[in-house]
VOBA-1610 file (N, C-alpha, C; in pm, whole numbers, padded with zeros to 5 digits, always signed):
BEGIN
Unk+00085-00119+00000Unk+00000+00000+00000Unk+00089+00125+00000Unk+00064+00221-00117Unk+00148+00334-00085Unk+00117+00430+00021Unk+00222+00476+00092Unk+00207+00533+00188Unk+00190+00695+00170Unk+00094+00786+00182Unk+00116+00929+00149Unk+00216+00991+00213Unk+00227+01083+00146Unk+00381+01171+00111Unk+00429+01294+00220Unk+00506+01230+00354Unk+00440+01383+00444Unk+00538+01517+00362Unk+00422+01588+00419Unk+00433+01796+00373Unk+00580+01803+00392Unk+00619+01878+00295Unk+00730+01962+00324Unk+00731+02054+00350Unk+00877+02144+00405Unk+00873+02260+00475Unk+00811+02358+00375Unk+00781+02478+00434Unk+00681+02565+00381Unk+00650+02702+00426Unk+00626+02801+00412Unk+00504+02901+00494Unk+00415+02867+00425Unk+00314+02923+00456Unk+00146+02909+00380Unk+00121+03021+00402Unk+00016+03052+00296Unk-00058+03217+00254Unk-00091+03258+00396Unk-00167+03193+00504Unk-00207+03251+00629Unk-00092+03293+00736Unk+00039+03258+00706Unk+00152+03304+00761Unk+00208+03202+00900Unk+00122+03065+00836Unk+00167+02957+00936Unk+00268+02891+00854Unk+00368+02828+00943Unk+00488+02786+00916Unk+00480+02620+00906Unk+00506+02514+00853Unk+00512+02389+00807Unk+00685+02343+00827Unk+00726+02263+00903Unk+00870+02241+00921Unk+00847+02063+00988Unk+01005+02029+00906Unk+01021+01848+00931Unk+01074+01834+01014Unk+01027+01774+01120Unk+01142+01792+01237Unk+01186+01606+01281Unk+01292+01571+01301Unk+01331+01463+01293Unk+01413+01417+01472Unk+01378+01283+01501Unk+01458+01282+01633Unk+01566+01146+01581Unk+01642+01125+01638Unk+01735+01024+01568Unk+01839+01007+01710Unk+01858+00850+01754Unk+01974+00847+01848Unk+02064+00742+01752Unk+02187+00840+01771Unk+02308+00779+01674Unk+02430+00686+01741Unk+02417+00681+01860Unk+02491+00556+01903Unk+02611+00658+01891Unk+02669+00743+01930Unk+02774+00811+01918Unk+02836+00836+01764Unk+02772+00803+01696Unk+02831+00774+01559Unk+02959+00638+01582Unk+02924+00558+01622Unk+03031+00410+01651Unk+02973+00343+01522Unk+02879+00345+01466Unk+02836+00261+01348Unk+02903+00304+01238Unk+02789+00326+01155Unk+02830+00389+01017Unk+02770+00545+00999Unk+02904+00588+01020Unk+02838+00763+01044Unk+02812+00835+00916Unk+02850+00777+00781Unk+02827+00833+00627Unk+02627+00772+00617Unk+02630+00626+00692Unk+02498+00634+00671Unk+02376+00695+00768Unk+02444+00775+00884Unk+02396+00844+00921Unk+02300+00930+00872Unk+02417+01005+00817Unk+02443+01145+00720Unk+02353+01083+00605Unk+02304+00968+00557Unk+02240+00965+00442Unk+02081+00964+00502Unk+02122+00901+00552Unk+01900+00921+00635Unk+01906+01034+00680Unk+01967+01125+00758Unk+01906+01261+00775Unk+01919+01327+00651Unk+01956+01343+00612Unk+01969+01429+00403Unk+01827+01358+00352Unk+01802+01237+00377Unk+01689+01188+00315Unk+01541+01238+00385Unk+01583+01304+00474Unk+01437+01309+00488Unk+01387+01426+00563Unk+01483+01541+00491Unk+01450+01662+00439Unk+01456+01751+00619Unk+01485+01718+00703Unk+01464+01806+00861Unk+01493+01964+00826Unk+01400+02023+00917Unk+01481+02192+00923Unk+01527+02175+01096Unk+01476+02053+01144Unk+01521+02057+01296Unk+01546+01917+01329Unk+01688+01868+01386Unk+01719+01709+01387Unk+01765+01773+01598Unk+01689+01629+01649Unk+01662+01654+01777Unk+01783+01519+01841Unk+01920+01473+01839Unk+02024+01418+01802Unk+02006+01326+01978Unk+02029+01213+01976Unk+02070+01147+02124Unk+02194+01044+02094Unk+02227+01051+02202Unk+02423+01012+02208Unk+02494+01073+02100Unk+02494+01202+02105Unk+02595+01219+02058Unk+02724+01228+02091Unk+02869+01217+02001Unk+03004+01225+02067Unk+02989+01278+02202Unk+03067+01227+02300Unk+03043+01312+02407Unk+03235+01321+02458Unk+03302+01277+02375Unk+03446+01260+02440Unk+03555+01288+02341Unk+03646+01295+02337Unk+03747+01307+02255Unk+03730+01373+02091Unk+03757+01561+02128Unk+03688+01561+01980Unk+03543+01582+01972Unk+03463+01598+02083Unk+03320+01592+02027Unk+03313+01678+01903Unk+03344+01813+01994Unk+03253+01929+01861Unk+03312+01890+01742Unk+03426+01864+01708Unk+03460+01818+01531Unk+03355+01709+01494Unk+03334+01641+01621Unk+03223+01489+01515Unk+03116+01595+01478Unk+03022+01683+01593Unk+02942+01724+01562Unk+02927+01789+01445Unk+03021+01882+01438Unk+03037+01988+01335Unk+03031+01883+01190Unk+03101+01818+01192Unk+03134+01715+01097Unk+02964+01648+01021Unk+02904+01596+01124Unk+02804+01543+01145Unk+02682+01670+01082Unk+02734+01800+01111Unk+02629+01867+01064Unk+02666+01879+00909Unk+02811+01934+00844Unk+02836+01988+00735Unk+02788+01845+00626Unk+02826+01733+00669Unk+02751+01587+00561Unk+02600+01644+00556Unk+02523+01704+00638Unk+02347+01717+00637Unk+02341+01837+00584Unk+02408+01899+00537Unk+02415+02039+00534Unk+02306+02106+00674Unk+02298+02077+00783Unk+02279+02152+00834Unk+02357+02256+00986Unk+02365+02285+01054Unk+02435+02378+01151Unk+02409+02324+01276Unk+02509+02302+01383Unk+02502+02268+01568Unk+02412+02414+01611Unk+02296+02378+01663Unk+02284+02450+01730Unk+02310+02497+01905Unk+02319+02373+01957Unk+02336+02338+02085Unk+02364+02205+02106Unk+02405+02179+02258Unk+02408+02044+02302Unk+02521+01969+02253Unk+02537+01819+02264Unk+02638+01697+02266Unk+02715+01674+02426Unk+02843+01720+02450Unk+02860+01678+02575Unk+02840+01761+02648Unk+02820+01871+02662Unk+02785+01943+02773Unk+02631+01976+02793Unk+02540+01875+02715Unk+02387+01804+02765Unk+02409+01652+02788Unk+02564+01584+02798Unk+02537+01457+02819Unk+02495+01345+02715Unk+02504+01421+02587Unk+02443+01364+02441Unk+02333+01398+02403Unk+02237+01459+02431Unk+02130+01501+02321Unk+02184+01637+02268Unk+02152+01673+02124Unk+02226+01740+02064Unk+02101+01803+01946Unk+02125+01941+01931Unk+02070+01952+01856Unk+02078+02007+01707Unk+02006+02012+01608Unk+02048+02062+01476Unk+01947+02166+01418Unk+01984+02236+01302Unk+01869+02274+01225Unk+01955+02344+01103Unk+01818+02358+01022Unk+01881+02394+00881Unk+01903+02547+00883Unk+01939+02566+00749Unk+01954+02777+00743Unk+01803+02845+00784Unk+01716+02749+00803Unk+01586+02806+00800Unk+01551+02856+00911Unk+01558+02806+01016Unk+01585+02841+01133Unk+01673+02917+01226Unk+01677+03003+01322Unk+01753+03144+01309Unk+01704+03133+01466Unk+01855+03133+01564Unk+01843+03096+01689Unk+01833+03210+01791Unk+01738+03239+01900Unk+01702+03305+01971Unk+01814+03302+02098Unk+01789+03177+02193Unk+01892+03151+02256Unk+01905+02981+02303Unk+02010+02950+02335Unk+02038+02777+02387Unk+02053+02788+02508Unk+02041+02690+02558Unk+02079+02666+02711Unk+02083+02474+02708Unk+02214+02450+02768Unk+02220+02283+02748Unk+02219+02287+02948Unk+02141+02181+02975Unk+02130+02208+03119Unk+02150+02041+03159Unk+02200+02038+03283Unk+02234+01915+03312Unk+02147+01842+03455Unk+02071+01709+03426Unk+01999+01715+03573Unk+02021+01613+03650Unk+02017+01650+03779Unk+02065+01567+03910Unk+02090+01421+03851Unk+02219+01410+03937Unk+02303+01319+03908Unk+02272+01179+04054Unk+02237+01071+03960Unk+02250+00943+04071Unk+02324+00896+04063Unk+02420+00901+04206Unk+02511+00803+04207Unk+02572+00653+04098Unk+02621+00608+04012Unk+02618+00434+03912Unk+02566+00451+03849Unk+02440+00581+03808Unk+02394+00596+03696Unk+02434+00637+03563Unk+02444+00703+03446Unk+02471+00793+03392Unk+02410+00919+03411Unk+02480+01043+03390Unk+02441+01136+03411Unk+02350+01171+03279Unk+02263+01233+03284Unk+02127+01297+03217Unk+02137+01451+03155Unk+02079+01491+03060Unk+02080+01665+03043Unk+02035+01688+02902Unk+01935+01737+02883Unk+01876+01817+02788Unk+01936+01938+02686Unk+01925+01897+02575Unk+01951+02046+02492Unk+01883+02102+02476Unk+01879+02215+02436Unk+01732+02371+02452Unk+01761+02450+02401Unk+01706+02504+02320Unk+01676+02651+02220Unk+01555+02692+02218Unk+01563+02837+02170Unk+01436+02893+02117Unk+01463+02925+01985Unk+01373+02898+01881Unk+01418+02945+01760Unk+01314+02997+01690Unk+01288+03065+01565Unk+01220+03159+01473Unk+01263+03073+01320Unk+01156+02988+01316Unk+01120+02984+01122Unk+00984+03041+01062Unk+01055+03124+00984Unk+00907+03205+00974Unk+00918+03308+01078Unk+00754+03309+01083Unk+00692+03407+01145Unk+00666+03300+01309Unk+00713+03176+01294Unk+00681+03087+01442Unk+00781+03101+01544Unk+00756+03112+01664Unk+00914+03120+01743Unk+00834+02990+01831Unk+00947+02913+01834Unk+00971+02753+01878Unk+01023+02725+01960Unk+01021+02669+02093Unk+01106+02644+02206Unk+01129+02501+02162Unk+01255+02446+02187Unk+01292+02286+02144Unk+01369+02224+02263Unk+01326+02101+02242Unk+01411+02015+02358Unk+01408+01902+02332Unk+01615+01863+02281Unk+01596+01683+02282Unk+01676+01623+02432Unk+01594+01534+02445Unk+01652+01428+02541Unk+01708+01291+02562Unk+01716+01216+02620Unk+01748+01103+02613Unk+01740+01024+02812Unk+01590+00999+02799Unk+01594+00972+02964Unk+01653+00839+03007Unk+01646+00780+03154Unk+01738+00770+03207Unk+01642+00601+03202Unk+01770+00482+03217Unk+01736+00359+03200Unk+01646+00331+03301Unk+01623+00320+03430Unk+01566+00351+03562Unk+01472+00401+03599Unk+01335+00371+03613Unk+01181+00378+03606Unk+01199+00485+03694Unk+01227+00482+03822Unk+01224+00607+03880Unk+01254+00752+03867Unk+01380+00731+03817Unk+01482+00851+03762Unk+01412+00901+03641Unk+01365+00802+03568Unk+01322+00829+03413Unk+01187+00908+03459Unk+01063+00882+03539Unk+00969+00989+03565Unk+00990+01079+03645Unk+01125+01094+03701Unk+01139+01231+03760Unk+01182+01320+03672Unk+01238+01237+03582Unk+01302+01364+03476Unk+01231+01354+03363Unk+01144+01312+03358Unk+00996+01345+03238Unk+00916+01478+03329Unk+00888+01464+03426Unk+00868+01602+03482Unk+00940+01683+03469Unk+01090+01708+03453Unk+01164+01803+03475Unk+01162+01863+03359Unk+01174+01771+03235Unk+01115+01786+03101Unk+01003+01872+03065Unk+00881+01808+03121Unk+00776+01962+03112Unk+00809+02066+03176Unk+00868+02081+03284Unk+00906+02232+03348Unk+00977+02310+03273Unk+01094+02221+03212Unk+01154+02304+03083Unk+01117+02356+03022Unk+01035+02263+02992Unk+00953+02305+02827Unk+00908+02462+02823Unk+00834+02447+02958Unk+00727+02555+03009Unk+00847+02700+03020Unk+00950+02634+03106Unk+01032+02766+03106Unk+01103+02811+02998Unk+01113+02764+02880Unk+01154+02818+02750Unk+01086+02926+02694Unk+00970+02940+02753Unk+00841+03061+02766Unk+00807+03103+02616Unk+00800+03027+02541Unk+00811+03033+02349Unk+00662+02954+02368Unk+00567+03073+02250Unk+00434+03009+02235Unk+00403+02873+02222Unk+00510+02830+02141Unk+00505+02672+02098Unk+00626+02591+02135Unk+00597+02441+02148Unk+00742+02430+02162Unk+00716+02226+02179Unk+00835+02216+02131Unk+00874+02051+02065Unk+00981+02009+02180Unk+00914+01878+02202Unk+01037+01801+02303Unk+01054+01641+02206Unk+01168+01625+02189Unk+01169+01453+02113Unk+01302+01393+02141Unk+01332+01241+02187Unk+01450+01188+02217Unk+01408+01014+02242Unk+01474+00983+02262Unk+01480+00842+02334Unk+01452+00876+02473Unk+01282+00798+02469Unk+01232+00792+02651Unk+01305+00689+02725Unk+01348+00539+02655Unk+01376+00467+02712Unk+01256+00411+02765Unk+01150+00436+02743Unk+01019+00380+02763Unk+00930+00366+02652Unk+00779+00274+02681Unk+00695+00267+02595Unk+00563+00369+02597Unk+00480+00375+02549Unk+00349+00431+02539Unk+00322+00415+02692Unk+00312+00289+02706Unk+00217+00227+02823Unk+00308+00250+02929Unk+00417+00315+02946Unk+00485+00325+03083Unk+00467+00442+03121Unk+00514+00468+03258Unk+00444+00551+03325Unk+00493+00737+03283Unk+00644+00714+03254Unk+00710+00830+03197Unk+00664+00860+03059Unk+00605+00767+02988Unk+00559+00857+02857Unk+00449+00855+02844Unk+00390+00832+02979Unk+00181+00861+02992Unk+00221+00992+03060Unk+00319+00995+03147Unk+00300+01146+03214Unk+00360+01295+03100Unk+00436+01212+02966Unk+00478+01338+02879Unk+00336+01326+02835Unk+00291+01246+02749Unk+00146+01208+02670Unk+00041+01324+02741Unk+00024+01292+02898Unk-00082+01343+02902Unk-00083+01524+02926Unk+00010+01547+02923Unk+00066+01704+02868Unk+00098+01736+02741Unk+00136+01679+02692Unk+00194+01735+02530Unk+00086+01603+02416Unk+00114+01646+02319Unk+00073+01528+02171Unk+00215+01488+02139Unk+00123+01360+02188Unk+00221+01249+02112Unk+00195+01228+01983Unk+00349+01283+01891Unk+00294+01304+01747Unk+00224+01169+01664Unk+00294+01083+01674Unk+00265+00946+01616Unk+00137+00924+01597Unk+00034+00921+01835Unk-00083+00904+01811Unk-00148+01030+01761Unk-00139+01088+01757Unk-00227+01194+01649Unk-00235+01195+01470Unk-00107+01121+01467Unk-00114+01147+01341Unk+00004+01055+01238Unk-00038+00919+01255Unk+00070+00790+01241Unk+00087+00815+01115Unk+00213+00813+01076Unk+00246+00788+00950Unk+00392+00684+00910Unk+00414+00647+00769Unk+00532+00531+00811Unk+00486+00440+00923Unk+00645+00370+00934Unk+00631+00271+01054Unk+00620+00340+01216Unk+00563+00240+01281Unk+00548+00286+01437Unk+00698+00245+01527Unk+00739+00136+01526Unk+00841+00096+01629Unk+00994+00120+01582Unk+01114+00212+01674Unk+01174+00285+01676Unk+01293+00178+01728Unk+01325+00033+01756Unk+01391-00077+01830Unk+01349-00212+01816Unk+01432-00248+01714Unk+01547-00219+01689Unk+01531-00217+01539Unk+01624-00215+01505Unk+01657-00177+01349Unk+01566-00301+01271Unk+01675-00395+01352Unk+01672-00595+01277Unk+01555-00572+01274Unk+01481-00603+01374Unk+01351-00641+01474Unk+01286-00529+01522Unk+01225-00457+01463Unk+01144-00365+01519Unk+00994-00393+01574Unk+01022-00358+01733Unk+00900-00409+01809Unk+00844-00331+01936Unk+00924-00221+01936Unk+00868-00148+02053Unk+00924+00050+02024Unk+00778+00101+02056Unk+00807+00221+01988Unk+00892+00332+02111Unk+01013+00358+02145Unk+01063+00382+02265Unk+01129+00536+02192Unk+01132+00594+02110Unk+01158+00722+02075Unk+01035+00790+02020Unk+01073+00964+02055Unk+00880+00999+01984Unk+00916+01146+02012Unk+00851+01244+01939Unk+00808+01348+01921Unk+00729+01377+01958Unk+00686+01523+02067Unk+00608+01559+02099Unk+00577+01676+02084Unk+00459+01721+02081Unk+00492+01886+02034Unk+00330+01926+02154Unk+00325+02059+02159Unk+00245+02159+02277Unk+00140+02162+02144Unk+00007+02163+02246Unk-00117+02196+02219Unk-00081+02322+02063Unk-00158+02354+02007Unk-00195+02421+01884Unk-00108+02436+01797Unk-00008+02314+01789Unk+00075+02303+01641Unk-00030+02173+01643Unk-00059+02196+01447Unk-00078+02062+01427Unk-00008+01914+01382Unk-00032+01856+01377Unk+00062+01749+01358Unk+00013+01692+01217Unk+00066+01710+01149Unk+00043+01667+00964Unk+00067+01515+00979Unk+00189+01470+01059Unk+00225+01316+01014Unk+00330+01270+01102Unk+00382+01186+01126Unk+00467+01160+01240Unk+00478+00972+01250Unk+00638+00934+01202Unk+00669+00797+01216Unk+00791+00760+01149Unk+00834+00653+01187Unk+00952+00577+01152Unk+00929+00615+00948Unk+01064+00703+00877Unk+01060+00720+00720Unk+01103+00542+00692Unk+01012+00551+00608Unk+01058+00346+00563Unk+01095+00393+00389Unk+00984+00494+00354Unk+00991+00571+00179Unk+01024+00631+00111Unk+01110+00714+00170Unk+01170+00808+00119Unk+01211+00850-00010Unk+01232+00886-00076Unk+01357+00880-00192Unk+01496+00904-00126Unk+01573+00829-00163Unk+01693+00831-00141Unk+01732+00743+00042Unk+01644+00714+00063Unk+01653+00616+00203Unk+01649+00480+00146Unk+01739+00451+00223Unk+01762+00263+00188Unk+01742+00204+00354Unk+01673+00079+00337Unk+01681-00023+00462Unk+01856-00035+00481Unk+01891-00072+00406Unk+02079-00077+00400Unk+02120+00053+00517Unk+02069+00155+00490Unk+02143+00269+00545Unk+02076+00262+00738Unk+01958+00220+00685Unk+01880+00204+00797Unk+01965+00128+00894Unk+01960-00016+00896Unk+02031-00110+00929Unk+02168-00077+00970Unk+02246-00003+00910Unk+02429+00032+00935Unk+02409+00173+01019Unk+02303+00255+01000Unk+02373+00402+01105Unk+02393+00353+01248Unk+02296+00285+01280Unk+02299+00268+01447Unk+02154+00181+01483Unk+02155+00166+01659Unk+02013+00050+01722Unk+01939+00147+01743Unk+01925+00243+01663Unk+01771+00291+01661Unk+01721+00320+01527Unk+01593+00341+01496Unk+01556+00394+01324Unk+01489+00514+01410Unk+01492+00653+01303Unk+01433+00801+01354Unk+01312+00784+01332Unk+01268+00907+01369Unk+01176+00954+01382Unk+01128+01054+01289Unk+01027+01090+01217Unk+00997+01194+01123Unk+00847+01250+01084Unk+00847+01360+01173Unk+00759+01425+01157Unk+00718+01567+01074Unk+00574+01594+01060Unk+00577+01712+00989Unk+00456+01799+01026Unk+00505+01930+01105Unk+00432+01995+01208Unk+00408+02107+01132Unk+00271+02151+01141Unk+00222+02308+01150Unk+00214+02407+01236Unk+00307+02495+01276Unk+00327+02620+01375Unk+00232+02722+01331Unk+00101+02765+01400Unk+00027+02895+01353Unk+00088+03035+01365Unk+00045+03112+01271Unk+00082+03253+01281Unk+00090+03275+01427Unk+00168+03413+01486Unk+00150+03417+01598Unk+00023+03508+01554
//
């Protein structure tokens, strides 16, 4: 069955803004980092929401590196959020970042969010990728800490997407769910499950975006032009995420 074609970026006559926004965890780039670079090129982002990225030796060159293959620009984040990292194209035009780091448990890994506010168009966008914590407890304390962010980015609209490390049905992504849209269920498109590549069977990465953007489409790209299962399979143990959101005039 062919699958319809999600929107590309855009303004529209009413002065609402249309943008692809993509979440993707790359395993540090330890895989195949050219096929990285070929699924994000394939599937068009003005905003890539990045988890594990380099975090050691050299980060900012991987990053930088990592952006100039996508043609797009670092906006924030990698190790000094702990690996979520973020991107965007020339389209987007940055207000301010803040990479913030949160309470640290003892044997755990440490945790931390990247954050911007940004302007495409006429939309100004608060963003936040993450990557929560293996540990049921830790992981819904910092899904709360997550909406507080969100909220304090103080931007009309605003997108959070990463690896929850959880499912639908767990308790940390019923407590993002029942605050934000979960893009997928609003508006499934492509495949649903995000783990693993081989075997895909559980949807544990996701996009979320605040009440009055709409959500055009949102799911694992399987169609792309220029996306191969091959590329799929070699970047890394996750497949992205790809959505396509409507920001209203302010």
């Amino acid at each position: 069955m062919a699958i319809t074609p999600l929107p590309n970026s855009r303004t529209d006559p009413d002065g609402s803004t249309v943008i692809r926004v993509l979440s993707y965890n790359i395993r540090s780039l330890r895989d195949d980092e050219d096929a990285v670079a070929r699924v994000i090129r394939a599937c068009e982002p003005d905003l890539v929401f990045i988890q594990e990225a380099p975090r050691f030796f050299r980060w900012r060159k991987h990053a930088a590196r990592l952006a100039a293959k996508t043609d797009l620009v670092v906006l924030t984040g990698g190790a000094t959020a702990t690996g979520p990292l973020l991107l965007c194209s020339l389209r987007a035009s940055a207000e301010r970042t803040e990479d913030v780091l949160l309470p640290h448990t003892p044997g755990l890994h440490r945790r931390g969010f990247a954050t911007a506010v940004v302007r495409i168009g006429e939309a100004r966008i608060g963003l936040l990728s993450c990557h929560l914590s293996l540990q049921a407890d830790e992981r819904y304390a910092q899904a709360g800490m997550l909406l507080d962010r969100l909220k304090a980015l103080d931007a009309p609209y605003a997108i959070a997407a990463g690896d929850l490390n959880d499912r639908p049905t767990g308790r940390s992504f019923r407590r993002l769910a029942a605050e934000l849209q979960d893009c997928w269920a609003v508006a499934p498109w492509g495949d649903e499950y995000t783990s693993t590549p081989e075997n895909p069977h559980q949807r544990i990465d996701a996009i979320f975006a605040t009440k009055g953007i709409e959500v055009l489409g949102c799911g694992v790209p399987s169609h792309l032009p220029g996306l191969t299962r091959s590329d799929l399979l070699a970047a890394t143990d996750h497949l992205p995420v790809l959505a396509a959101l409507r920001v209203p005039a302010p």
